[in-house]
Each structure stands twice: as structure tokens, then as C-alpha cells.
N, C-alpha and C positions, 0 to 999 in steps of 0.2 A: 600591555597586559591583555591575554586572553582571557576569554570569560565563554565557560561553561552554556551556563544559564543567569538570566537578570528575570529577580522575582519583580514584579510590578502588579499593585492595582488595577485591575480591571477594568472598575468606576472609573477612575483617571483615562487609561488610556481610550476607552468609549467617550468620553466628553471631547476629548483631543479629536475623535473622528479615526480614531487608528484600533478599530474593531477586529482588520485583517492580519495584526502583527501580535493577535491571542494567542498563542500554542497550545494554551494547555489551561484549563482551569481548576486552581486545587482544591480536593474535596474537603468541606466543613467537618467533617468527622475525624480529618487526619490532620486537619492545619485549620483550627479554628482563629480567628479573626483575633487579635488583643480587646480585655474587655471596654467596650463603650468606644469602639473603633469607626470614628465616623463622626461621633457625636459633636454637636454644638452646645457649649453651655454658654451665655450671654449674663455677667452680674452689671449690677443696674444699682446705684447708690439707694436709698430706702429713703431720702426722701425727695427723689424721682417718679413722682405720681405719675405725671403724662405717660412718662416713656413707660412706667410700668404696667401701666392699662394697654398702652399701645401690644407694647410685649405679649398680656396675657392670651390676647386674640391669634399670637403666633406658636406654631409648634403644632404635635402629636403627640396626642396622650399613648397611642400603642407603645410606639418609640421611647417615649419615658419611661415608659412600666417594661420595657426592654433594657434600657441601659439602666436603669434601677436595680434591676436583677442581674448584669453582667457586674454592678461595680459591688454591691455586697458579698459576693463568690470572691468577688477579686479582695474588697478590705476582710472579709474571714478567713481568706488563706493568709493574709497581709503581704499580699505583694504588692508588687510595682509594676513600674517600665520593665526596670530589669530581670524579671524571672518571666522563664516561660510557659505563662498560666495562657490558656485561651479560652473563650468564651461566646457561646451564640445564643441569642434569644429570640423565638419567633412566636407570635401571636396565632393562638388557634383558635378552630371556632367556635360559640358555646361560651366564651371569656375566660380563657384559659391562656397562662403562658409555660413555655415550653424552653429549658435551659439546657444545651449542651454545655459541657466543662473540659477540658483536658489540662492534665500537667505533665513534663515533660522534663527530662535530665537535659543536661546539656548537649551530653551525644546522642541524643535520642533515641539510647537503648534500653531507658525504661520510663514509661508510660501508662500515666495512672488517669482515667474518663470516666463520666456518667452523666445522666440525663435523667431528669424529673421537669414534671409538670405541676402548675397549682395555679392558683386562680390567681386571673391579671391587675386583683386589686391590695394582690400582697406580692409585689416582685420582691422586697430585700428580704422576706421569710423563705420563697424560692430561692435565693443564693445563698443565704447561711446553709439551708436544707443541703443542699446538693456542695455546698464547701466540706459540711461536715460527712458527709458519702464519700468524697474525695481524699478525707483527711482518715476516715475509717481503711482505704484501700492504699493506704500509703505516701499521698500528697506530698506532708511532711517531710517525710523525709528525704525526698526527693529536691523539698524546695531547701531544709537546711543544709543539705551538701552544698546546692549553688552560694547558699548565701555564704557557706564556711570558703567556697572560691572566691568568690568574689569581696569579703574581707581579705582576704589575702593578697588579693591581685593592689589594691585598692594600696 
């Protein structure tokens, strides 16, 4: 089999040591990341005190209040794995976070984005905000065709 091009992780191939086999890296505006792309979630039984105190001293708050806001964009459009929703969230300065969105057809000939900012201690009002921006410029229905595919294919 020939192959074109092989998308791969970045992250990955720099931890492997293999920084020189980069080609190209693609921009956050045109191919943002799947929401909460990266993230660690860790459940812990409740009545697991030790390891829960151990726990609470691990992690980042920015990082939560990031994937907080990638995963509410993501349950108010209601997607999944499978539709191609994307989502970036980065911490500004001042306590503010900052949400890019994109949704996407499947041949990727129509393409609906937008960005809003709001303060880092409401990320899941930042995703509904910017879900419902996405879903004013045509989201929707963009995402019910895939899903009328993909019942289909299924």
C-alpha cells in the first residue's frame, strides 16, 4: 500500500526523539485538535479517601477549566467520537479563557467556526456560548447529515 501522507501526533513523535521526521505542522484554525484531546481523567471509588487526597494534590486547574470548556461545546452540539467537531482551549492572561470551535462535513466542503472568550471560572458557559454561535451559523446541520450517514452506513 502506498501512502500519500501519515497524520501523526507531534507530542508523540517529540517524546519518541523523532523531532526530524516533522513535515509539516497543522494549523489549529484549520484542523483543531478532538475536544478534551490529551486529557487524563482518573475515577477513584468514593470511599477511597487516601488515594483521593493523594489525587486532589495532582493535576491543573488551567487544563480543567480547558477541557471543561472543550467537552460542554462538545455535549451541546451532542456529539461524539464520531462527528467531526473540533476544539481548542487556551488560557489567557487577566483569567480568561479563550475557545476556538470548528464543525465540519464530511468532505470538508462545508465548514462552520467561531471563537469567544470568557472568564476561566465558567468554562462549560464558554462552550454552551460558543456551541450555540456554531449552531446559529449552521452546525446543525451540518452535524445531522453525518449523523443521517452514518445511521445509514451502521
Amino acid at each position: 500500500m502506498g501512502l500519500d501522507a501519515v497524520v501523526l501526533a507531534a507530542a508523540g513523535l517529540r517524546r519518541l526523539g523523532l523531532d526530524d521526521a516533522i513535515g509539516e505542522l497543522l494549523p489549529l484554525d484549520l484542523f483543531p485538535p478532538s475536544p478534551g484531546q490529551g486529557a487524563l481523567g482518573i475515577q477513584v471509588r468514593a470511599d477511597s479517601t487516601e488515594l483521593r487526597e493523594i489525587l486532589s494534590t495532582v493535576g491543573d486547574k488551567t487544563v480543567d477549566a480547558q477541557v471543561r470548556a472543550e467537552r460542554a461545546l462538545l455535549a451541546e452540539l451532542h456529539g461524539g467520537c464520531s462527528v467531526p467537531v473540533g476544539a481548542y482551549a487556551e488560557t489567557e492572561p487577566g483569567g480568561f479563557l479563550s475557545l476556538f470551535a470548528q464543525v465540519t462535513s464530511l468532505d470538508g466542503a462545508r465548514r462552520v467556526s467561531g471563537s469567544l472568550s470568557g472568564p476561566v471560572g465558567e468554562p462549560e458557559k464558554l462552550g454552551a456560548a460558543l456551541a450555540e454561535k456554531l449552531i446559529d451559523r449552521g452546525a446543525l446541520s451540518i452535524l445531522e447529515g453525518i449523523r443521517g450517514v452514518s445511521a445509514v452506513a451502521r
